[in-house]
BAKOL-592510 format. One record per atom (N, C-alpha, C, CB): residue in one letter; x, y, z. Coordinates in pm, whole numbers, plus 50000, padded with zeros to 5 digits. Atoms other than C-alpha are relative to their C-alpha. Last residue first. Glycine has a CB too. Layout:
# BAKOL-592510
AXYZ/...
//
This chain:
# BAKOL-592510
X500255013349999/X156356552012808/X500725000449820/X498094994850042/X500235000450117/X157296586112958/X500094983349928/X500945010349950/X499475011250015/X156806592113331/X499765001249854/X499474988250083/X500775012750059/X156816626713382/X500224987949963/X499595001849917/X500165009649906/X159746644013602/X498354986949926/X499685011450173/X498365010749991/X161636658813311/X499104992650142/X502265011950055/X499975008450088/X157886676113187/X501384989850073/X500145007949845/X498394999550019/X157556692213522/X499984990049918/X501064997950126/X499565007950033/X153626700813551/X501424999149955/X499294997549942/X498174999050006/X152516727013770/X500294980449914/X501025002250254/X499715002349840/X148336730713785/X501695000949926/X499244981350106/X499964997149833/X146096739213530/X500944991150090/X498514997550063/X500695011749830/X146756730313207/X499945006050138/X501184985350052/X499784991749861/X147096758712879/X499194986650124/X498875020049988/X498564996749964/X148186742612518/X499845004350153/X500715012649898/X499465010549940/X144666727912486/X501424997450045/X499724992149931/X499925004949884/X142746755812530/X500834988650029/X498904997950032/X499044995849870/X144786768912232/X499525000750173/X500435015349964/X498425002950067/X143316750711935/X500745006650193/X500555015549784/X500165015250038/X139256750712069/X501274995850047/X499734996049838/X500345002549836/X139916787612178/X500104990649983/X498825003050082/X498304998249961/X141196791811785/X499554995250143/X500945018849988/X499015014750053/X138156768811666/X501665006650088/X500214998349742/X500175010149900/X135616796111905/X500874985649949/X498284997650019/X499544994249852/X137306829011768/X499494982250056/X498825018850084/X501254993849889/X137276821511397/X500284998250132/X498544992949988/X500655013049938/X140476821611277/X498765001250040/X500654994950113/X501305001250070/X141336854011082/X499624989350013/X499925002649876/X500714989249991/X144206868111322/X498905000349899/X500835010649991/X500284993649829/X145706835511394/X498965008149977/X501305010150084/X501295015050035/X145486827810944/X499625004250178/X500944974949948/X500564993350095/X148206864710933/X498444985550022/X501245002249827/X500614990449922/X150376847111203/X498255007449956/X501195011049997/X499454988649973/X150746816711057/X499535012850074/X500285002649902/X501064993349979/X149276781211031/X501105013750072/X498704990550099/X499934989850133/X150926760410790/X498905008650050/X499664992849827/X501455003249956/X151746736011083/X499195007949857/X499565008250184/X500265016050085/X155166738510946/X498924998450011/X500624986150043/X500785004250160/X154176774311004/X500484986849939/X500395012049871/X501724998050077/X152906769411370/X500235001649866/X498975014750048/X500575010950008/X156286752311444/X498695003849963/X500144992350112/X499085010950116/X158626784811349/X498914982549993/X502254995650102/X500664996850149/X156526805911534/X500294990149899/X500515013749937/X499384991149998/X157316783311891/X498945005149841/X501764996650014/X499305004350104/X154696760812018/X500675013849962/X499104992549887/X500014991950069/X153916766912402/X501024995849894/X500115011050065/X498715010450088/X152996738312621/X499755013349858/X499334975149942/X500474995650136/X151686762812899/X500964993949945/X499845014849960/X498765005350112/X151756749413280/X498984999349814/X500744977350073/X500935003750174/X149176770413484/X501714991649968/X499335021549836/X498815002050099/X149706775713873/X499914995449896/X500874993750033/X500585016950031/X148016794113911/X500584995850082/X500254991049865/X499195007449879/X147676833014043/X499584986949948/X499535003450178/X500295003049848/X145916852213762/X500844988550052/X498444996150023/X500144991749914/X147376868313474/X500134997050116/X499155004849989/X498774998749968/X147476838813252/X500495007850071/X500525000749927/X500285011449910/X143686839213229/X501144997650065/X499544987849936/X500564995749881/X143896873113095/X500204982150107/X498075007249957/X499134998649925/X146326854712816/X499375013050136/X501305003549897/X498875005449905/X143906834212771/X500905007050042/X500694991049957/X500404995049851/X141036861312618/X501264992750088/X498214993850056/X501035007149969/X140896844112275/X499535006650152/X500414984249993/X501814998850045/X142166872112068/X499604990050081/X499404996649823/X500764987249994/X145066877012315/X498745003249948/X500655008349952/X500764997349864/X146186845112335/X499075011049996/X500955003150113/X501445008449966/X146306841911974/X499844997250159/X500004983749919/X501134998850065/X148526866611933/X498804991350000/X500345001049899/X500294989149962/X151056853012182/X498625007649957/X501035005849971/X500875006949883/X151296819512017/X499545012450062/X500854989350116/X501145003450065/X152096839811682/X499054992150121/X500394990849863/X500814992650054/X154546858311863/X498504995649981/X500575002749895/X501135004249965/X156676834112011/X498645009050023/X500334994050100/X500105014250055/X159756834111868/X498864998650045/X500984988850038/X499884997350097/X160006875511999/X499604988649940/X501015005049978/X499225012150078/X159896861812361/X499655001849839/X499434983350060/X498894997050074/X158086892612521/X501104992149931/X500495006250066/X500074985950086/X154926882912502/X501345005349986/X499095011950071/X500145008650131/X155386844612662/X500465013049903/X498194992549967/X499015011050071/X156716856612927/X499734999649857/X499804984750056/X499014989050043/X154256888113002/X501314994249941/X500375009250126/X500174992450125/X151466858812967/X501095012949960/X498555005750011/X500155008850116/X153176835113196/X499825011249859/X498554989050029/X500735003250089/X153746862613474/X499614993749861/X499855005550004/X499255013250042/X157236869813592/X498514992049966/X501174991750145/X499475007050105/X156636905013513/X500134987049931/X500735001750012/X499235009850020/X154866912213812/X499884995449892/X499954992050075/X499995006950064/X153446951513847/X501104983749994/X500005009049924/X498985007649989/X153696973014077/X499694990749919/X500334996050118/X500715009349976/X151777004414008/X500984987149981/X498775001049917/X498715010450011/X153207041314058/X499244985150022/X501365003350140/X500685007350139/X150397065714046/X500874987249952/X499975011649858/X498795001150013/X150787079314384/X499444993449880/X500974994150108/X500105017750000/X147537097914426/X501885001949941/X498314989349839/X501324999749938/X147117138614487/X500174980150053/X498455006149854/X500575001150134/X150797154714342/X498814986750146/X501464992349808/X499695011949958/X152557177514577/X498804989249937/X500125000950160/X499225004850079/X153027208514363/X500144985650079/X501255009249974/X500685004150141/X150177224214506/X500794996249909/X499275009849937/X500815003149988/X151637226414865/X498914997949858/X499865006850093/X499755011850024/X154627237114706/X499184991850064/X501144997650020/X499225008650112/X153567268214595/X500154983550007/X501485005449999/X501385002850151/X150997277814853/X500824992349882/X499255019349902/X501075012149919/X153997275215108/X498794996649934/X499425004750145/X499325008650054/X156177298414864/X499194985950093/X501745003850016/X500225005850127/X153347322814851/X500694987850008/X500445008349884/X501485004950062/X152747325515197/X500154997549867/X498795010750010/X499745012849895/X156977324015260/X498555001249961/X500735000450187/X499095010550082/X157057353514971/X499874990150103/X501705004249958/X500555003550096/X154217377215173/X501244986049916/X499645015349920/X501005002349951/X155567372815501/X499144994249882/X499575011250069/X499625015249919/X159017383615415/X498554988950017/X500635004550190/X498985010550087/X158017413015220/X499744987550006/X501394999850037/X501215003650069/X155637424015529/X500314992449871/X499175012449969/
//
C-alpha cells in the first residue's frame, strides 16, 4: 500500500511540474533595428528611431536600405542626443524618414556622376 501511495504521489508530482506553454520565442537578430541598437556609435540614430516609431517599421520583412549617420556626425550637425529627445515628434519623423528607403540599394553598384 506504501508502494502505491509514493508512485501516486510521485506521478502527481511531475505531472505538475511540466510547465503549460513553451515560452521560448525565436527571435531574428539580423533585423535593421536590432543592428542599428546594438552598435554603441549609433545611439543617437537609434533614439530617434524609437521616438518616431521607425524602428517598428524596421521590424518587418523589407527590404529597407538605412543611410545611417554615426553619433559623431549628428554632433558636427550640432544635433545630439539630449536635442533627439526634445525634437518635436513630426520635424524628427521629417529628419529621419529620409534616412529609411524601401527596397535594397548597393551604394558600390550606384552610378555616381
Amino acid at each position: 500500500m506504501k508502494r502505491i501511495c509514493i508512485a501516486a504521489l510521485m506521478m502527481v508530482v511531475s505531472a505538475a511540474c511540466e510547465p503549460d506553454e513553451d515560452y521560448y520565442t525565436d527571435f531574428d537578430y539580423s533585423k535593421l533595428a536590432y543592428l542599428i541598437a546594438d552598435n554603441y556609435n549609433l545611439s543617437t540614430f537609434s533614439a530617434g528611431l524609437k521616438r518616431t516609431g521607425f524602428d517598428q517599421i524596421l521590424m518587418e520583412q523589407g527590404p529597407y536600405t538605412v543611410l545611417v549617420p554615426s553619433d559623431e556626425a549628428f554632433l558636427s550637425a550640432g544635433i545630439g542626443y539630449d536635442r533627439i529627445m526634445t525634437m518635436p515628434g513630426s520635424q524628427l519623423a521629417n529628419m529621419f524618414g529620409y534616412h529609411i528607403l524601401d527596397g535594397l540599394y548597393e551604394l558600390d553598384k550606384l552610378p555616381f556622376l
